[in-house]
TORVOZA-784745 format. One record per atom (N, C-alpha, C): residue number from 1; chain; atom name; y, z negated, x. Coordinates in pm, 1 decimal. Layout:
% residues N
> resi|chain|name|yy|zz|xx
> NUM|A|CA|Y|Z|X
...
//
This chain:
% residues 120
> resi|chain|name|yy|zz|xx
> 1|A|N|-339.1|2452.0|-821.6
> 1|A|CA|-362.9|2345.3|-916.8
> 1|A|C|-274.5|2371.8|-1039.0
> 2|A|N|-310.7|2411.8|-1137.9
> 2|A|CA|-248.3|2473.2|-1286.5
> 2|A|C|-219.9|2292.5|-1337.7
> 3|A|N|-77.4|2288.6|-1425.4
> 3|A|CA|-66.1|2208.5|-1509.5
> 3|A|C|-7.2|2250.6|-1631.4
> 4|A|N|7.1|2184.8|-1714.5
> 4|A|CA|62.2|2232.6|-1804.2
> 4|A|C|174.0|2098.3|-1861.3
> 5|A|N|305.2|2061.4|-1875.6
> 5|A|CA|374.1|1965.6|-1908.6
> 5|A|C|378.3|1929.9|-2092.0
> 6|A|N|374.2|1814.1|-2117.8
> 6|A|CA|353.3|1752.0|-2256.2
> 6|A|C|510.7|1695.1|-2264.9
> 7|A|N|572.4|1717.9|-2327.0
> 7|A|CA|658.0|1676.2|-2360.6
> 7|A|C|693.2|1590.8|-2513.7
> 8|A|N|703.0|1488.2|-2497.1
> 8|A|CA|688.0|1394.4|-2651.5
> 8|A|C|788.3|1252.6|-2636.2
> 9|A|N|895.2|1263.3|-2702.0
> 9|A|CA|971.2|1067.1|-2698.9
> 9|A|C|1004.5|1081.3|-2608.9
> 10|A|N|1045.9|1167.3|-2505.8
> 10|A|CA|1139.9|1114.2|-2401.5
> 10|A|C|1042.1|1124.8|-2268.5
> 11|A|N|919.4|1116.4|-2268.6
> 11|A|CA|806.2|1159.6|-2191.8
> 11|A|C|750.1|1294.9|-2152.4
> 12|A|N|707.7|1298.2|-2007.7
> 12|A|CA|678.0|1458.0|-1965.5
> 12|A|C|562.7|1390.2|-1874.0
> 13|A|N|449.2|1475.1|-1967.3
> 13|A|CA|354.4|1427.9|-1921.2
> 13|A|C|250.0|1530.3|-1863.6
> 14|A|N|260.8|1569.9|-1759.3
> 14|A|CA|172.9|1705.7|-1666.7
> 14|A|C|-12.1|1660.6|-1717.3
> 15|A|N|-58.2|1767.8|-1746.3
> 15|A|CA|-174.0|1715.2|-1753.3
> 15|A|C|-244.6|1868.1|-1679.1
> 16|A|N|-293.6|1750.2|-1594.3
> 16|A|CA|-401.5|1914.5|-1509.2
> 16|A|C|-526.7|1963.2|-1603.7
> 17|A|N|-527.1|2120.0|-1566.4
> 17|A|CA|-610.5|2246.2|-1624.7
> 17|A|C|-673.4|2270.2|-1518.0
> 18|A|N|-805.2|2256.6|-1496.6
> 18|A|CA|-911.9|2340.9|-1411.9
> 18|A|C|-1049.4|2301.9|-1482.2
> 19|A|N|-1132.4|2380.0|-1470.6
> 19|A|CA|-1289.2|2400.9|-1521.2
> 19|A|C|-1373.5|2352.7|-1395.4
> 20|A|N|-1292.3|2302.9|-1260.4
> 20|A|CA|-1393.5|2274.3|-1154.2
> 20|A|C|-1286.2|2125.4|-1116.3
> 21|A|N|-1440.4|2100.8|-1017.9
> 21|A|CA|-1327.0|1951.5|-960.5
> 21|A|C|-1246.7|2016.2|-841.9
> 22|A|N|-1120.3|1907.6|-852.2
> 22|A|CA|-994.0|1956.9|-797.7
> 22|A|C|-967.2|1816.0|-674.5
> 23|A|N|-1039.7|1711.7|-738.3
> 23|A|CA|-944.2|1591.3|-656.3
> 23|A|C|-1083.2|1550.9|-604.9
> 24|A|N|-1077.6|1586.3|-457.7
> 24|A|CA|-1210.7|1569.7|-385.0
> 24|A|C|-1128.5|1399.5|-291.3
> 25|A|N|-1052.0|1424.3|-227.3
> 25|A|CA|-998.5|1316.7|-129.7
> 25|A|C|-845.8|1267.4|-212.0
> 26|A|N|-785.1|1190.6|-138.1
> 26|A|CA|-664.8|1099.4|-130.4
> 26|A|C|-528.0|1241.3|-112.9
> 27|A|N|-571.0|1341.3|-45.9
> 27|A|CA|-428.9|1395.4|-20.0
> 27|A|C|-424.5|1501.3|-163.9
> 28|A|N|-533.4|1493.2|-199.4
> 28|A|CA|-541.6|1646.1|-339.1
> 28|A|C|-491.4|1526.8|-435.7
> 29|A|N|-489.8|1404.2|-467.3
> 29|A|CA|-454.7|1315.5|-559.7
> 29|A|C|-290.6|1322.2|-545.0
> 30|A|N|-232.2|1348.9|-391.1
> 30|A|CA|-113.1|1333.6|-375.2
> 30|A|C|-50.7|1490.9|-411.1
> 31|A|N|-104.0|1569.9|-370.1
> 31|A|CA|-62.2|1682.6|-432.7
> 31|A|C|-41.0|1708.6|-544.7
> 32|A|N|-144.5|1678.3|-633.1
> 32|A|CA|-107.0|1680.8|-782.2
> 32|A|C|23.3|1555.0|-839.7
> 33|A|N|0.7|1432.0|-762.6
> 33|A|CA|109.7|1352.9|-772.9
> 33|A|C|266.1|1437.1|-744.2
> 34|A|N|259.9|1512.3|-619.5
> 34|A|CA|366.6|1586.0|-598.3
> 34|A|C|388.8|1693.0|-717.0
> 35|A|N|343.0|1776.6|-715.1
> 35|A|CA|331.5|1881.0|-847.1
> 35|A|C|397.6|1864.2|-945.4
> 36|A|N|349.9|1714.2|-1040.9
> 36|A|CA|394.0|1689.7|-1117.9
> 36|A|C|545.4|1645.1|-1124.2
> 37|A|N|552.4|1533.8|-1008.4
> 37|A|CA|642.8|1489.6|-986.5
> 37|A|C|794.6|1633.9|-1020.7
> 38|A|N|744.5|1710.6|-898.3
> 38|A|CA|829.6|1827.6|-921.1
> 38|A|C|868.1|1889.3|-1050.5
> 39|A|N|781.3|1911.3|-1132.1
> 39|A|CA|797.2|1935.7|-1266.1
> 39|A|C|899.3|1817.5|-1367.4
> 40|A|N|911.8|1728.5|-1310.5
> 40|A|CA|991.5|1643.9|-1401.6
> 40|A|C|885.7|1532.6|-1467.6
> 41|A|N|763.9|1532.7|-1425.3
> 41|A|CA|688.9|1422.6|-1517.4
> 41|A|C|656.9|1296.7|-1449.1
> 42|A|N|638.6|1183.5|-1500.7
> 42|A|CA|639.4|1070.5|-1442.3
> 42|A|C|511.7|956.1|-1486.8
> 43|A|N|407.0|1069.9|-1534.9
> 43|A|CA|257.7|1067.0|-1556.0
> 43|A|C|203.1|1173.7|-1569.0
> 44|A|N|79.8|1145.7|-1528.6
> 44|A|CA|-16.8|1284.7|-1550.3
> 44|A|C|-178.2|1186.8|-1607.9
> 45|A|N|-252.1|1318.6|-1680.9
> 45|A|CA|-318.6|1316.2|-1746.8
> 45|A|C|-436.2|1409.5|-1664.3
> 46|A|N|-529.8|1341.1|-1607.8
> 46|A|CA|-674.5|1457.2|-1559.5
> 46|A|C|-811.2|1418.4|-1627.0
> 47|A|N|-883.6|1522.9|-1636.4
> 47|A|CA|-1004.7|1466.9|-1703.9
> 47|A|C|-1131.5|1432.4|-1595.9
> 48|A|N|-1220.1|1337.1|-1636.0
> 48|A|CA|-1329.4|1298.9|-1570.0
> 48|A|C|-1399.2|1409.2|-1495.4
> 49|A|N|-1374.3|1497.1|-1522.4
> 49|A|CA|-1485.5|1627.9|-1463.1
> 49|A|C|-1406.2|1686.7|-1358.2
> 50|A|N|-1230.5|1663.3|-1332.0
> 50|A|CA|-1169.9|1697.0|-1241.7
> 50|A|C|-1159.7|1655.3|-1107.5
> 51|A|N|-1263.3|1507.2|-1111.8
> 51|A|CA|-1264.1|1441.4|-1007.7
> 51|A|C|-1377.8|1410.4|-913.5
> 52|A|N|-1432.0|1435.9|-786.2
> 52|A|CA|-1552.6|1393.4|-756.4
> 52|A|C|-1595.2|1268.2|-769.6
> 53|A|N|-1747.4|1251.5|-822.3
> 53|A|CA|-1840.0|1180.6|-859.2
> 53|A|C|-1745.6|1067.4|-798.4
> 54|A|N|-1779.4|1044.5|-658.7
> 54|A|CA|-1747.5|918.9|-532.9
> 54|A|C|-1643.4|833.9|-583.5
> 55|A|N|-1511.6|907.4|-647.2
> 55|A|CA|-1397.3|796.3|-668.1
> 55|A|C|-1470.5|752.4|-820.0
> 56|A|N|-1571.0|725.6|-919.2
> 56|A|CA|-1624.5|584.3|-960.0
> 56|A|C|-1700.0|561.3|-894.4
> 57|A|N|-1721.3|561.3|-771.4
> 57|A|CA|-1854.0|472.4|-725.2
> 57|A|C|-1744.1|353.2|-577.8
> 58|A|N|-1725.6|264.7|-654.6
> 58|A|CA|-1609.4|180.3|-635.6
> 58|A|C|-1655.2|140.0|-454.8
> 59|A|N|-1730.7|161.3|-403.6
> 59|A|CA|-1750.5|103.4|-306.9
> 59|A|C|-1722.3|191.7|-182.3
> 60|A|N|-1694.4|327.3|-276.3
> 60|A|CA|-1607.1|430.4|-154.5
> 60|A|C|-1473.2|440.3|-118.9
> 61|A|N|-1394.4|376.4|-237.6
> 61|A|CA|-1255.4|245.5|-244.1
> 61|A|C|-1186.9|404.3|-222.7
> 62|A|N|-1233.3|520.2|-243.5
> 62|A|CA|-1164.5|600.0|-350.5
> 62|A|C|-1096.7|555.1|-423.1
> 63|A|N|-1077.6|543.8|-555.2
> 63|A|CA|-979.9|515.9|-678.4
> 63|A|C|-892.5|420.7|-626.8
> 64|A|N|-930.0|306.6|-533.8
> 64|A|CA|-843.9|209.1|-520.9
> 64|A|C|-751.2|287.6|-379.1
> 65|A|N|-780.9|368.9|-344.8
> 65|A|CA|-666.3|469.7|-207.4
> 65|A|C|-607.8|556.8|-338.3
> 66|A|N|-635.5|594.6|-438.0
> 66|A|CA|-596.5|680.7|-490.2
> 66|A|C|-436.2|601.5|-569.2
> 67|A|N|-495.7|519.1|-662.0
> 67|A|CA|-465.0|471.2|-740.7
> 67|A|C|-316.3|409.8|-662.8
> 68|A|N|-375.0|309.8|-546.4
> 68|A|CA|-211.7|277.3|-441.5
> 68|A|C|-144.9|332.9|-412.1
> 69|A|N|-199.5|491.6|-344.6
> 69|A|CA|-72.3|602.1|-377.8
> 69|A|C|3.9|604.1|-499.2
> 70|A|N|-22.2|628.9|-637.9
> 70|A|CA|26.2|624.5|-718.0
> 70|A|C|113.2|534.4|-796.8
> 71|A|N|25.5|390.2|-740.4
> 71|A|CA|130.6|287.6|-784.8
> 71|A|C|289.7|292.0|-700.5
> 72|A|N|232.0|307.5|-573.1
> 72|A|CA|368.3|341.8|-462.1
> 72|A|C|497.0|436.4|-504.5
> 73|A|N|432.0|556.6|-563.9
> 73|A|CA|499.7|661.8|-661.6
> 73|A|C|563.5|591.4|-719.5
> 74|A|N|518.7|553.6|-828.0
> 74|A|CA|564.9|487.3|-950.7
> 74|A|C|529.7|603.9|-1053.2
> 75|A|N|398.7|680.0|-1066.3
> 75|A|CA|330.7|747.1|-1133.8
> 75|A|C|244.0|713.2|-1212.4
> 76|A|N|232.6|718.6|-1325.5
> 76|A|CA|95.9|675.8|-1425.1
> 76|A|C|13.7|761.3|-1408.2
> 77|A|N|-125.1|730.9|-1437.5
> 77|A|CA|-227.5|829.3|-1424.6
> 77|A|C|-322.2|793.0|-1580.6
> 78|A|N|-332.8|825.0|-1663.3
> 78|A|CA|-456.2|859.3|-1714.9
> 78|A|C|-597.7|914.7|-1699.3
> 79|A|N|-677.2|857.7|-1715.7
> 79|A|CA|-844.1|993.8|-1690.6
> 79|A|C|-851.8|997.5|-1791.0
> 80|A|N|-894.7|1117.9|-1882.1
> 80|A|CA|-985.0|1162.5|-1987.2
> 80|A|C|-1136.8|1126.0|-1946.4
> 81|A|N|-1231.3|1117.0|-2026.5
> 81|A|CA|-1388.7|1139.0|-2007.2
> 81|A|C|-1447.2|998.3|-2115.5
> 82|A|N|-1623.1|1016.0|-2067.1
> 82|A|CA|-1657.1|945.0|-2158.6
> 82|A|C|-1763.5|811.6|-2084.8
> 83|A|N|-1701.3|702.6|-2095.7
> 83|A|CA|-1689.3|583.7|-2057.1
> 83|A|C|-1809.2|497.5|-2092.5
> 84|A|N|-1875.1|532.7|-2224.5
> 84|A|CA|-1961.8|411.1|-2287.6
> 84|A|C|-2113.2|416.0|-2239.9
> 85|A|N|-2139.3|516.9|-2094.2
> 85|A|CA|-2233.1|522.2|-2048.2
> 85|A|C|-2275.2|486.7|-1923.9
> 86|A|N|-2157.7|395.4|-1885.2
> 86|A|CA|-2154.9|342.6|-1791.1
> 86|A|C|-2234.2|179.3|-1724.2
> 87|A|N|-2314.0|229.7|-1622.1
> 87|A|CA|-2419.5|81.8|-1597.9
> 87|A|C|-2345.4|12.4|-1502.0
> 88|A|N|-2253.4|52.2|-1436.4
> 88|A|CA|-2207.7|-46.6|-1296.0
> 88|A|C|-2110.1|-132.4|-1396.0
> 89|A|N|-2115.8|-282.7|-1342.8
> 89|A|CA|-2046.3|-345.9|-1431.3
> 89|A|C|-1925.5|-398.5|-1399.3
> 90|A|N|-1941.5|-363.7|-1218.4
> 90|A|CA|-1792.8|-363.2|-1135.5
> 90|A|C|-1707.2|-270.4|-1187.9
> 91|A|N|-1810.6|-125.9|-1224.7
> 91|A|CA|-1672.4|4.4|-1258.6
> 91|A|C|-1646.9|-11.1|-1409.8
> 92|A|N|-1716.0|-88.7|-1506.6
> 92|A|CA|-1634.4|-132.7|-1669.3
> 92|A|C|-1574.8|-218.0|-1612.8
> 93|A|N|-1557.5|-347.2|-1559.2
> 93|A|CA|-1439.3|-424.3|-1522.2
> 93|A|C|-1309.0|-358.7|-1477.6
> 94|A|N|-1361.8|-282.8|-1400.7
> 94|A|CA|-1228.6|-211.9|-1343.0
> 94|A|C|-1181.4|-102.5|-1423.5
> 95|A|N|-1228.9|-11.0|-1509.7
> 95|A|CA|-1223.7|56.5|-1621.8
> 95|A|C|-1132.5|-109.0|-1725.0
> 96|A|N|-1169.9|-175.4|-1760.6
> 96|A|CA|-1093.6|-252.5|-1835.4
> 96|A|C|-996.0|-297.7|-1775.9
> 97|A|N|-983.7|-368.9|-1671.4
> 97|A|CA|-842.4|-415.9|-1611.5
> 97|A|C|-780.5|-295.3|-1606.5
> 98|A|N|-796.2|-153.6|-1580.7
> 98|A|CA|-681.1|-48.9|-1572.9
> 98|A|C|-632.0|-34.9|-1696.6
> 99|A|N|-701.5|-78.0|-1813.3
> 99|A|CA|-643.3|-49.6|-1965.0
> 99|A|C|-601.3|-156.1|-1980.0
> 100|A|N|-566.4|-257.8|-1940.9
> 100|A|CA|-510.8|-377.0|-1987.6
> 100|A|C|-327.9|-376.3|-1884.5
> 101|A|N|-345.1|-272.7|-1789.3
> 101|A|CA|-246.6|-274.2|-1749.5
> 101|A|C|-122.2|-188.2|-1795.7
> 102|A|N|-64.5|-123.3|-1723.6
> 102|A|CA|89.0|-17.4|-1762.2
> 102|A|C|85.0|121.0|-1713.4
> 103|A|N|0.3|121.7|-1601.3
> 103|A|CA|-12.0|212.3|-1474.5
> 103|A|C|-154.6|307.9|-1447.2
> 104|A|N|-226.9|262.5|-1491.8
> 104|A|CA|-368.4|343.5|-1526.5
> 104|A|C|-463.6|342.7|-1662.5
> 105|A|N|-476.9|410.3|-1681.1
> 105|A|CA|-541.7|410.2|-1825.9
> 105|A|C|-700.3|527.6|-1828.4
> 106|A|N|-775.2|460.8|-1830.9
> 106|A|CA|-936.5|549.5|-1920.6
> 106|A|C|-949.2|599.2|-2041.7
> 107|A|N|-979.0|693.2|-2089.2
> 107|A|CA|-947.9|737.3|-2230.2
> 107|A|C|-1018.1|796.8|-2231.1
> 108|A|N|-1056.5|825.5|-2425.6
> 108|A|CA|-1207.5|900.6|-2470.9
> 108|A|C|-1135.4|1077.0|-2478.3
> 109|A|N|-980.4|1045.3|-2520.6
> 109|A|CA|-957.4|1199.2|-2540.1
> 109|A|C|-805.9|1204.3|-2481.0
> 110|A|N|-762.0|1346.8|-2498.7
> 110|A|CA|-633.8|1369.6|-2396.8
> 110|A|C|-526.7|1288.3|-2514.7
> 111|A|N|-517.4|1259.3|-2675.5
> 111|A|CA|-454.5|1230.5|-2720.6
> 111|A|C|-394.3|1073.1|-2678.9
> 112|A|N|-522.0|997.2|-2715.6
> 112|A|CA|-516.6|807.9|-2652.5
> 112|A|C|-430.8|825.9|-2507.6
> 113|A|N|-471.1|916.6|-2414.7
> 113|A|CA|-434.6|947.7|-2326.9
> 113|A|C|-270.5|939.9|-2255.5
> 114|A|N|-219.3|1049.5|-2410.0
> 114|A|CA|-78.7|1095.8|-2398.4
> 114|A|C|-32.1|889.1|-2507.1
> 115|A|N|-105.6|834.1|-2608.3
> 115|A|CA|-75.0|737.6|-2644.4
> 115|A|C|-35.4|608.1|-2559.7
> 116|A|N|-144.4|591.0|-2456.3
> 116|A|CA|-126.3|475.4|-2371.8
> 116|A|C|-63.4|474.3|-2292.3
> 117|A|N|-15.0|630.7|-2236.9
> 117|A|CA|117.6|681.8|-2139.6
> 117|A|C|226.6|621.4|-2232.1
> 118|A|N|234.5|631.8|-2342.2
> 118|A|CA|343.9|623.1|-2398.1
> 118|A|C|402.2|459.1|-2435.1
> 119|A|N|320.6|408.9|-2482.7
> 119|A|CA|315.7|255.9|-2493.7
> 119|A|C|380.3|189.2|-2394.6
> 120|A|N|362.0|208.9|-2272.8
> 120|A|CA|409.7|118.2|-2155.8
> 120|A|C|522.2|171.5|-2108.0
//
């Protein structure tokens, strides 16, 4: 699992590199949680295409096993990808409550990304 660390303000922010999906289950979410962790960062940044389909399809309670690991951490997570094509209206709710919070964030690009990491 390649990362590469962002460093900006006091922030180190790992953001995973792969061209295929990487985070199929709960323990590859913790691995990369570990990874980073190791590296010194205390968020990471993955894009929509890094993740299988299943964790948005909210009723496989994917994201929400994922996501509790991470809160447990005390890890931020960002997703990159593109959001405004979305019909389930459970997964924009939950897409909005994660941006309204400190701890997960949806984003159109890796920049907003490294921004909303930074904000909280």
């Amino acid at each position: 699992m390649q990362m590469r660390v962002h460093t900006e303000e006091g922030y180190s922010i790992a953001i995973l590199e792969s061209d295929a999906i990487v985070i199929h289950h709960v323990q590859d979410a913790l691995d990369a949680l570990a990874n980073a962790k190791y590296q010194g960062c205390d968020a990471l940044v993955w894009k929509q295409e890094h993740i299988v389909p299943d964790f948005f399809e909210l009723s496989t309670k994917l994201a929400g096993e994922i996501l509790q690991k991470y809160t447990n951490y005390q890890m931020k997570l960002a997703i990159v990808g593109d959001y405004s094509q979305i019909e389930s209206k459970s997964l924009r709710d939950f897409i909005y409550e994660c941006n309204q919070g400190t701890q997960f964030f949806f984003t159109a690009t890796e920049e907003e990304a490294i921004a909303a990491i930074k904000r909280t």
